[in-house]
C-alpha positions as CSV (number, residue, x, y, z in Angstrom):
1,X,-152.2,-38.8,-38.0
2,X,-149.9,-38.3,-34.8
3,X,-148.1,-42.1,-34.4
4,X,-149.3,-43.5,-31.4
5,X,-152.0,-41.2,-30.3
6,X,-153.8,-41.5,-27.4
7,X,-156.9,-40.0,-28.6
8,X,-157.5,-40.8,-32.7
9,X,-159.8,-37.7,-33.0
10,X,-157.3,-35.5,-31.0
11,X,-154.4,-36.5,-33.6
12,X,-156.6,-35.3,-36.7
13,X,-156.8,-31.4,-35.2
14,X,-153.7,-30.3,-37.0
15,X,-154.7,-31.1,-40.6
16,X,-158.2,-30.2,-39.8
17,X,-157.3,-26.4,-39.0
18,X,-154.2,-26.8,-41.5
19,X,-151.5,-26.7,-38.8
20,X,-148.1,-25.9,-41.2
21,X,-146.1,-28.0,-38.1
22,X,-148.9,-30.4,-39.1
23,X,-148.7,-31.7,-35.0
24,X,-149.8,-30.1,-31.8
25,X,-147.7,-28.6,-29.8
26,X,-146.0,-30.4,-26.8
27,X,-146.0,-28.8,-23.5
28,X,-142.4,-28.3,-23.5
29,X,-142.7,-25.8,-26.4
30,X,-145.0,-24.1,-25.1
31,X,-143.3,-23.6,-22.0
32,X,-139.6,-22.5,-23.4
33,X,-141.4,-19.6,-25.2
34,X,-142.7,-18.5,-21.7
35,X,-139.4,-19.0,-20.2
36,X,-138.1,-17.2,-22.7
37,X,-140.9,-14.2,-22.4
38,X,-139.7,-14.5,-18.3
39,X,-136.2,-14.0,-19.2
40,X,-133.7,-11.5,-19.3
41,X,-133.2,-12.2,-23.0
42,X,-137.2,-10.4,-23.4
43,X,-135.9,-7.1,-21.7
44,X,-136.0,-5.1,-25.3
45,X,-139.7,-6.3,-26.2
46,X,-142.4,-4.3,-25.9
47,X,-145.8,-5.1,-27.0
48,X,-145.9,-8.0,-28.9
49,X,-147.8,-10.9,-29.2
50,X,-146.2,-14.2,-29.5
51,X,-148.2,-16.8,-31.2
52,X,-147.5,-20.1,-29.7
53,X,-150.0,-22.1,-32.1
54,X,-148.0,-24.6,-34.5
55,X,-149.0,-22.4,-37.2
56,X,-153.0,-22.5,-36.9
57,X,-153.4,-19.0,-37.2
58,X,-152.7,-17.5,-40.3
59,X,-151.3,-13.7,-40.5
60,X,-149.3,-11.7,-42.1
Protein backbone atom coordinates (compact mmCIF):
# COMPACT_ATOMS: atom_id res chain seq x y z
CA UNK A 1 0.00 0.00 0.00
CA UNK A 2 1.12 3.66 -0.96
CA UNK A 3 2.44 5.31 2.71
CA UNK A 4 0.17 7.80 3.49
CA UNK A 5 -2.53 7.59 1.09
CA UNK A 6 -5.28 9.71 0.83
CA UNK A 7 -7.70 7.26 -0.46
CA UNK A 8 -6.93 3.42 1.06
CA UNK A 9 -8.72 1.88 -1.95
CA UNK A 10 -6.90 4.24 -4.46
CA UNK A 11 -3.44 2.93 -3.06
CA UNK A 12 -4.30 -0.82 -3.65
CA UNK A 13 -4.76 -0.17 -7.74
CA UNK A 14 -1.14 -0.92 -8.52
CA UNK A 15 -0.89 -4.55 -7.09
CA UNK A 16 -4.40 -5.10 -8.11
CA UNK A 17 -3.63 -4.66 -12.04
CA UNK A 18 0.16 -5.93 -11.20
CA UNK A 19 1.73 -2.51 -11.71
CA UNK A 20 5.85 -3.69 -12.04
CA UNK A 21 6.55 0.25 -10.49
CA UNK A 22 4.07 -1.30 -8.01
CA UNK A 23 2.72 2.78 -7.41
CA UNK A 24 0.79 5.10 -9.57
CA UNK A 25 2.16 7.42 -11.42
CA UNK A 26 2.61 11.08 -10.15
CA UNK A 27 1.65 13.96 -12.27
CA UNK A 28 5.05 15.02 -12.76
CA UNK A 29 5.93 11.85 -14.72
CA UNK A 30 3.46 12.03 -16.70
CA UNK A 31 3.96 15.38 -17.66
CA UNK A 32 8.06 15.19 -18.47
CA UNK A 33 7.21 12.39 -21.01
CA UNK A 34 4.81 14.99 -22.78
CA UNK A 35 7.36 17.60 -22.52
CA UNK A 36 9.59 15.42 -23.81
CA UNK A 37 7.05 14.24 -26.86
CA UNK A 38 6.79 18.53 -27.26
CA UNK A 39 10.45 18.81 -27.54
CA UNK A 40 12.98 19.15 -30.01
CA UNK A 41 14.65 16.04 -28.65
CA UNK A 42 11.15 14.05 -30.34
CA UNK A 43 12.02 15.50 -33.92
CA UNK A 44 13.25 11.79 -35.21
CA UNK A 45 10.02 9.86 -33.96
CA UNK A 46 7.48 8.90 -35.93
CA UNK A 47 4.60 6.86 -35.05
CA UNK A 48 5.02 5.55 -31.84
CA UNK A 49 3.04 5.10 -28.92
CA UNK A 50 4.47 5.88 -25.64
CA UNK A 51 2.95 4.05 -22.82
CA UNK A 52 2.92 6.30 -19.76
CA UNK A 53 1.23 3.52 -17.44
CA UNK A 54 3.70 2.32 -14.54
CA UNK A 55 3.84 -0.88 -16.20
CA UNK A 56 -0.01 -1.94 -16.17
CA UNK A 57 -0.07 -2.91 -19.56
CA UNK A 58 1.74 -5.81 -20.54
CA UNK A 59 3.42 -6.08 -24.25
CA UNK A 60 5.96 -7.23 -25.87
Amino acid sequence: MIEGARWPLLAQIPAAMGMTTGRLLEPSEVATAVACLASPLAASMSGTDLLIDGGSVKTV
